[in-house]
RODO-2510 file (C-alpha; in nm, 4 decimals, decimal comma):
residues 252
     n   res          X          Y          Z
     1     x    11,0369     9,7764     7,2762
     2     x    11,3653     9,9038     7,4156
     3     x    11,1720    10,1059     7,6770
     4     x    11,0202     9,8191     7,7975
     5     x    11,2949     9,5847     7,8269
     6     x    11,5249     9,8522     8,0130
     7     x    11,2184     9,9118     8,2262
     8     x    11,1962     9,4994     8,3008
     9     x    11,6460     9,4771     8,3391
    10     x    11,5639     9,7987     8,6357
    11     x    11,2764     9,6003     8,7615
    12     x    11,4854     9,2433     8,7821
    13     x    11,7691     9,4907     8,9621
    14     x    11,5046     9,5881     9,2299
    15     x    11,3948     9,2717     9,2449
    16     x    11,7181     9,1805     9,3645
    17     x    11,8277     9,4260     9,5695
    18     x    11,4891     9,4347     9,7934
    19     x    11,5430     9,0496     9,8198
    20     x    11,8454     9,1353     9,9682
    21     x    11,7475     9,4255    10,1641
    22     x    11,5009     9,2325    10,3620
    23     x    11,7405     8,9354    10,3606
    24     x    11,4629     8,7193    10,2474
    25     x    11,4994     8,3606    10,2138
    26     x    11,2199     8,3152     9,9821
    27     x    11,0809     8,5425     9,7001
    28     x    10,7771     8,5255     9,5514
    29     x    10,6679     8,7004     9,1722
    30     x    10,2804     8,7096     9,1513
    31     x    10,0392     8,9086     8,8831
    32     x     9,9500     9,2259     9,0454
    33     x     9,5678     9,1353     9,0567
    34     x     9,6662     8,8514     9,3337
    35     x     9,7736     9,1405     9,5347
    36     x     9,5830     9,1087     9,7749
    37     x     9,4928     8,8266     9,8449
    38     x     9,8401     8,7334     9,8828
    39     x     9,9600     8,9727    10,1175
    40     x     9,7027     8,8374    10,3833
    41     x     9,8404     8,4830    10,2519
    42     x    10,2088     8,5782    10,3261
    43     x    10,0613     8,7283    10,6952
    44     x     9,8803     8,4164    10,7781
    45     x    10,2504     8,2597    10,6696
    46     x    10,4534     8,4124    10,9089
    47     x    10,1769     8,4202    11,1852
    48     x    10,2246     8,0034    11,1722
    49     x    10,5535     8,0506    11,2966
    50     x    10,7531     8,0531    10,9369
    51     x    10,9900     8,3052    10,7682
    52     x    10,8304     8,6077    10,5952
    53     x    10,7434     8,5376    10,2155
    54     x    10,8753     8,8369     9,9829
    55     x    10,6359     8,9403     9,6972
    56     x    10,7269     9,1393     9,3773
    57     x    10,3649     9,2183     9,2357
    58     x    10,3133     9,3435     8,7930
    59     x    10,2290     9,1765     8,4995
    60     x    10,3021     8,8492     8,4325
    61     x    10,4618     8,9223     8,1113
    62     x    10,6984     9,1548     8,3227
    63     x    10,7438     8,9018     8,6123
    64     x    10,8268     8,6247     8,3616
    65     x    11,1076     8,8643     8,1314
    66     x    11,2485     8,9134     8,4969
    67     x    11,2954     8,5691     8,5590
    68     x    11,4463     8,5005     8,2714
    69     x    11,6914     8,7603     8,3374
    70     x    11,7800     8,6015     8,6944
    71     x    11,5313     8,7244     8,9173
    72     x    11,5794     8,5673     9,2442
    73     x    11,1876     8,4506     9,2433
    74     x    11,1492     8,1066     9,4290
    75     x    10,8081     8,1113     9,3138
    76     x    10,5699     8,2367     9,0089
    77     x    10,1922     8,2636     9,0366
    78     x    10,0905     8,3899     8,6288
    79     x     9,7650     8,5736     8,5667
    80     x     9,7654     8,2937     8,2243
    81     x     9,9406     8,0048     8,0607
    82     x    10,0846     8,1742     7,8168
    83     x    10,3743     8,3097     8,0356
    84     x    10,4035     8,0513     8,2158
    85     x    10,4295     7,8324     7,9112
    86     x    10,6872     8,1089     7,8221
    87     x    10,9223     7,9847     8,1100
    88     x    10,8776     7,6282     8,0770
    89     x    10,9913     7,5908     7,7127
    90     x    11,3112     7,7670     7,8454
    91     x    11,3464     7,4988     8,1156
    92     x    11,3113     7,7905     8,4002
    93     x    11,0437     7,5956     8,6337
    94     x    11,0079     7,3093     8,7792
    95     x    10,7609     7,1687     8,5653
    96     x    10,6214     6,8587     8,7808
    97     x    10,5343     7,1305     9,0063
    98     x    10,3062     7,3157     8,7677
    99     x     9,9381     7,3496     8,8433
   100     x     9,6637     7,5900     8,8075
   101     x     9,5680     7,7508     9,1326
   102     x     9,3194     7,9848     9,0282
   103     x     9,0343     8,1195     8,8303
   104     x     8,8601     8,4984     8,7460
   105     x     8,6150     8,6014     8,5182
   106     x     8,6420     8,9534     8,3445
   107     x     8,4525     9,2769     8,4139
   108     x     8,3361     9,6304     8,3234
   109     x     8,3827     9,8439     8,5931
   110     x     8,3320    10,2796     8,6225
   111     x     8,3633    10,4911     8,8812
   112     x     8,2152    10,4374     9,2310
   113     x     7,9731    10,7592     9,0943
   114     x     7,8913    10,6323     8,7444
   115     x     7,5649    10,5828     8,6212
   116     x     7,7196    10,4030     8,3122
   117     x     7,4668    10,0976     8,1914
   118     x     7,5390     9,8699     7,9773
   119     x     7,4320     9,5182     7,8534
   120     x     7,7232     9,2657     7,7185
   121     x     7,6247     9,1390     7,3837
   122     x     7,7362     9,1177     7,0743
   123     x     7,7756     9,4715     6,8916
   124     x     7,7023     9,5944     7,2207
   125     x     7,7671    10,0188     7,2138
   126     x     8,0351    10,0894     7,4436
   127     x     8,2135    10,3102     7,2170
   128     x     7,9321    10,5256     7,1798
   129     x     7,8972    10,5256     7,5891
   130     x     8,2766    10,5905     7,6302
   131     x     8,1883    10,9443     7,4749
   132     x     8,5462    11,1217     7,4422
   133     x     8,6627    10,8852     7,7316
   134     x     8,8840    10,5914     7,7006
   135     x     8,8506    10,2273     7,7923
   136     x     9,1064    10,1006     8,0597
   137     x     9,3065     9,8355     8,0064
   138     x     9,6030     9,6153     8,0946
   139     x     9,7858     9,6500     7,7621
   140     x     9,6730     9,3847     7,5208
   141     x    10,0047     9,3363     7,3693
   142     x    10,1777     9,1575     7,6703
   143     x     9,9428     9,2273     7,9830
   144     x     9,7025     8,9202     8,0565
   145     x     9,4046     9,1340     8,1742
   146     x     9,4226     9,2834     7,8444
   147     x     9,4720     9,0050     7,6431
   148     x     9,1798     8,8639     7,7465
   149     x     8,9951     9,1917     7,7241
   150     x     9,1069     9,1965     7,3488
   151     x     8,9901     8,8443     7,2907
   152     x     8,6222     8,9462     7,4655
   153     x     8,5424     9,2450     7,2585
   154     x     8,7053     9,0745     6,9185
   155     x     8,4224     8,8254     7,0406
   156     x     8,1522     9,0485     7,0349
   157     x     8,2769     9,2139     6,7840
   158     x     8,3681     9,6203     6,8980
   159     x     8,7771     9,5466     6,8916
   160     x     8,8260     9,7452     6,5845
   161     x     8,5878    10,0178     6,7084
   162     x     8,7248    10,0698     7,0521
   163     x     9,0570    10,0403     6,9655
   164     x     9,1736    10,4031     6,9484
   165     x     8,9766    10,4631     7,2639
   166     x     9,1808    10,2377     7,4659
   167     x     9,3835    10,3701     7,7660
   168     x     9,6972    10,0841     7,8103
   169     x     9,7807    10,0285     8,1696
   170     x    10,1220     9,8312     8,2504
   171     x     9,9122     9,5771     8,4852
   172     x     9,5684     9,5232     8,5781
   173     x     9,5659     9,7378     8,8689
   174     x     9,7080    10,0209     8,6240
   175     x     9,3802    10,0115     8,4960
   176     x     9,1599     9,9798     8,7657
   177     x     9,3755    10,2981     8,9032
   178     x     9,2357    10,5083     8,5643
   179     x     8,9024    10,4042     8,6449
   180     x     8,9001    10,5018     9,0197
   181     x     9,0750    10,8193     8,9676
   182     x     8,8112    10,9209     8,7215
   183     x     9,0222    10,9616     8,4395
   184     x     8,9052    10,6357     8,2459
   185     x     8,4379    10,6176     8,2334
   186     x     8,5217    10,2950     8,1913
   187     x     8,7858     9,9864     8,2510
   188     x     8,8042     9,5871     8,1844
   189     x     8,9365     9,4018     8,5017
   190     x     8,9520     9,1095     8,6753
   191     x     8,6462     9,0630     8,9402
   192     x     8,8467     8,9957     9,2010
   193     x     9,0138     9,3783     9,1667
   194     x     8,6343     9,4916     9,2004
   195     x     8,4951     9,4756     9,5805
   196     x     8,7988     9,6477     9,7655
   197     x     8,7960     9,9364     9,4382
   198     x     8,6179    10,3018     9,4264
   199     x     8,4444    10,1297     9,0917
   200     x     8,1148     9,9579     9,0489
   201     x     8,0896     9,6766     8,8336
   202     x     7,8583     9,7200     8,5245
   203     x     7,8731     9,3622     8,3788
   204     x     8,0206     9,0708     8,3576
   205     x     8,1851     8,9133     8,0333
   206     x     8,0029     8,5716     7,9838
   207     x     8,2313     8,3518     7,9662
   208     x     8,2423     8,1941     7,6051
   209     x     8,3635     8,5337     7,4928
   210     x     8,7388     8,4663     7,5921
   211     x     8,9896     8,2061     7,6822
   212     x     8,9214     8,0408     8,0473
   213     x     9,0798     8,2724     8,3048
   214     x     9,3848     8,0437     8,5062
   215     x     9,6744     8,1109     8,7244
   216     x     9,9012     7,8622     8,6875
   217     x    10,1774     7,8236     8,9982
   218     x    10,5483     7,6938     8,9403
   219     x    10,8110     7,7080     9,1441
   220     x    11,1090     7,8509     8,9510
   221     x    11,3972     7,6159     8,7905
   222     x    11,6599     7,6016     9,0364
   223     x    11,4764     7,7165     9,3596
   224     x    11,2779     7,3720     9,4573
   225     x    11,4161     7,3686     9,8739
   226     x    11,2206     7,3105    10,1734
   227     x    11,1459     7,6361    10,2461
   228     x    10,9733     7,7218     9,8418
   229     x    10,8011     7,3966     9,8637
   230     x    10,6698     7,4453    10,2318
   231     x    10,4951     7,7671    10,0933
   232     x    10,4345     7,6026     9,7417
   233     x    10,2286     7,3625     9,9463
   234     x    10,0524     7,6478    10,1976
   235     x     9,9141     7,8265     9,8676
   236     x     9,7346     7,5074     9,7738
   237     x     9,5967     7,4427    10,1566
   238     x     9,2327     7,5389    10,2748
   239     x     9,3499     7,8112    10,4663
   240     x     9,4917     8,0104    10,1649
   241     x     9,2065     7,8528     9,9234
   242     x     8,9575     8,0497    10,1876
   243     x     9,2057     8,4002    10,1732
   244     x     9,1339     8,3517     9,7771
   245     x     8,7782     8,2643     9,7800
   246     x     8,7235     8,5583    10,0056
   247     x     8,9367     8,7957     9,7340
   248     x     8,6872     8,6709     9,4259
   249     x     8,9233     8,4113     9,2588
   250     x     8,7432     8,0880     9,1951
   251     x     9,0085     7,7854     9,2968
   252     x     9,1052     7,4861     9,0979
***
């Protein structure tokens, strides 16, 4: 625990000092599986004439600790409700401006080269497929990804089994990178990470086996100016809804 809130105080630092660096006038913190999609967002921004957005990309667990610790974020796009529930009890967004953006479903992904098959069902026998390999994961303690990856195999009912096999990744795209370096068989992501990875997609996790998959967007408690709620506003328009759509996410 003390690892991993120094690790989030050096993170908030960085956070502040490349806000500075690039003399932004607007930062935004976004889970790391919106990666993507919002760096061609934040182009498509500036190419309409406005001020370059700044994005700090992890977890949403880490994104949120930051905040709370003064982060300079303008904005916060969470991977699930729970962090951002986690700010708004401590009065750090502006909650009138709460909504979800987004949706995802979860997958099973292996190597580009994998000729891993599997069916997801209950008692389903990916233990017994892993081999001596691991499962990757965001980690289920505090990463999103993996929280909903826990709630999915408690589901079916494998948790306890697959437990020790689990490989924890510090975001999402932690564990995708296990996967397409070969050094996971298998991983549980997001399918929006999927297309633009060396993995294939396996299956899908139907969706009654976890919690509906939302990204709620806030702008952060004492950061509601012209210029957060001009992009607050370009994040919700059709031409970012089409940037997302194209990236996998579903759009509410």
């Amino acid at each position: 625990m003390r690892i991993r809130s120094a690790a989030i105080l050096l993170a908030t630092l960085a956070a502040l000092l490349s806000s500075i660096a690039f003399g932004a006038g607007l930062t935004m913190f976004a889970a790391a599986s919106a990666t993507d999609a919002l760096d061609e967002i934040g182009r498509a921004y500036q190419a309409a004439g406005r001020d370059p957005v700044v994005f700090s990309f992890a977890s949403s667990s880490n994104l949120a600790k930051q905040i709370e610790n003064g982060a300079p974020a303008a904005l916060f796009l969470s991977a699930d409700e729970r962090w951002m529930d986690y700010l708004a009890t401590r009065d750090l967004i502006v909650s009138a401006s709460r909504t979800d953006l987004l949706g995802n479903t979860l997958v099973l992904v292996a190597p580009a080269d994998s000729d891993l098959s599997i069916e997801i069902k209950p008692g389903f026998e990916l233990a017994k497929a892993l081999g001596d390999g691991r499962l990757a994961v965001g980690d289920p303690d505090h990463v999103p990804a993996g929280i909903y990856a826990k709630a999915a195999l408690e589901k079916l009912g494998v948790w306890q089994e697959l437990l020790p096999k689990l490989a924890r990744a510090e975001d999402v795209r932690g564990a995708l990178a296990f996967v397409e370096r070969g050094e996971a068989p298998a991983g549980i992501v997001y399918s929006s990470d999927a297309p633009r990875a060396k993995v294939r997609v396996v299956a899908t996790f139907p969706p009654d086996t976890h919690p509906p998959i939302l990204y709620p967007l806030a702008i952060v408690a004492g950061h509601d100016g012209p210029e957060a709620r001009a992009f607050y506003e370009f994040l919700r328009s059709p031409q970012a809804a089409d940037i997302f759509e194209k990236y996998g996410f579903t759009l509410h």
